[in-house]
N, C-alpha and C positions, 0 to 999 in steps of 0.2 A: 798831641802825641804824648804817648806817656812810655818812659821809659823806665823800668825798675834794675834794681843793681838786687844780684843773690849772694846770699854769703852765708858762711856757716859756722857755727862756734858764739858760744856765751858773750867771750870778748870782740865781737864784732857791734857791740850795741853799748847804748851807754843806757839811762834809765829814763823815766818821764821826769821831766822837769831839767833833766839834765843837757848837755848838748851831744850835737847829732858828728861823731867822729867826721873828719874831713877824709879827703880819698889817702890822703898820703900818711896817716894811721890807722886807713879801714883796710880789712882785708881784701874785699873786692876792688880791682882796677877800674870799675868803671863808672859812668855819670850819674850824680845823682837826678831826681826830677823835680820840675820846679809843678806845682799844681795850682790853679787858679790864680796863678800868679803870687800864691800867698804861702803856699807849703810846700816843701819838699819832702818826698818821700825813700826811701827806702824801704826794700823788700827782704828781711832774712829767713835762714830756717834753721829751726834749733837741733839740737842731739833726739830730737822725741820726733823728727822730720814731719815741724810743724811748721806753717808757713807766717812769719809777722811782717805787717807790717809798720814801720815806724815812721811820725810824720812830724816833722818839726817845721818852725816859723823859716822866714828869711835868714834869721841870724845865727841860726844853729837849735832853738830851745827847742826841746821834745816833745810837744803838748799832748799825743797821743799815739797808743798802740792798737792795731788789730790785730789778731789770729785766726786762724782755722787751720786743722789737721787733725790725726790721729791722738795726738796726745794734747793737757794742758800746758801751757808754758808754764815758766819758772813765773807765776804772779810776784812774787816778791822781789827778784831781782829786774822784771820789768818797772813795776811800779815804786821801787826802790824807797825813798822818803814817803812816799804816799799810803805804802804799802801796812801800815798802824792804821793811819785814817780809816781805808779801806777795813782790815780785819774786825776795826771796832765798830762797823756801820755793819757787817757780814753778821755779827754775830749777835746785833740789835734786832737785824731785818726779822720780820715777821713771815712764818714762811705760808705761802699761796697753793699751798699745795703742788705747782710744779717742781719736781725731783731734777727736771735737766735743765733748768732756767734760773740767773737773778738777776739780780738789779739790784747797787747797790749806791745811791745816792749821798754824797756827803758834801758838804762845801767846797771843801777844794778838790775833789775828785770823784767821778762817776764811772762804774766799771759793771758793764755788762756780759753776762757768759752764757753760754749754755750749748745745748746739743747731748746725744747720745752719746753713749761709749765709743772711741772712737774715730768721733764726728765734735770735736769739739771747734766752737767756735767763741769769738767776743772781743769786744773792746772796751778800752780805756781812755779818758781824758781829762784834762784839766778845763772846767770849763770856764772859768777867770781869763784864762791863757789865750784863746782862740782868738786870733788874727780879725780884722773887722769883714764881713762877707762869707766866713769859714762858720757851719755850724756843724753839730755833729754826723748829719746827715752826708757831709763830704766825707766818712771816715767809714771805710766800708773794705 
């Protein structure tokens, strides 16, 4: 059973790498979820009423974000310290001709996007980070 907590606002989130706020300084009142026994999840939506999801270990740490909705999220305040690594690998990448798609591969972090106008969707992780049994395929 999986159960997701909704909340809304920037300060309901902390960043990847970072820890996953407890109930009693999150905004929402309610349980977080524990997933394969390895992650917990949270479900928020930002000002752009876009859906993330955020997934941290046992012990709080953030190791990844997804999204989908109408708008981008704030990349940089999700990905917060990563968010260099990232721009500097964005703007290495070689582009493939897809205008709504990347992939942006870096040692300490990997961050997928894409979609129409709109329609955006993607995700982020730390792939160092991932819990033993957790691959990215769990992050959806």
């Amino acid at each position: 059973m999986v159960i997701t907590v909704l909340c809304t606002g920037a300060d309901a989130r902390a960043e990847l790498g970072g820890t996953m706020p407890t109930q009693a300084n999150s905004i929402a009142a309610a349980s977080q979820t524990l997933l394969n026994g390895a992650l917990r999840l949270r479900t928020l939506t930002d000002a752009g009423n876009t859906n993330i999801n955020e997934y941290a270990t046992n012990t709080g740490q953030i190791i990844a974000y997804t999204w989908q909705g109408p708008t981008m999220p704030d990349l940089r305040a999700l990905l917060g310290k990563y968010a260099d690594s990232y721009k500097t690998g964005a703007a290495a990448a070689v582009p493939d001709g897809n205008l709504h798609a990347s992939r942006v591969v870096r040692p300490d972090v990997i961050v997928e996007s894409g979609g129409p106008m709109r329609g955006y969707a993607g995700r982020a992780w730390l792939p160092s980070a991932l819990p033993s049994g957790v691959t990215a395929d769990d992050f959806h």
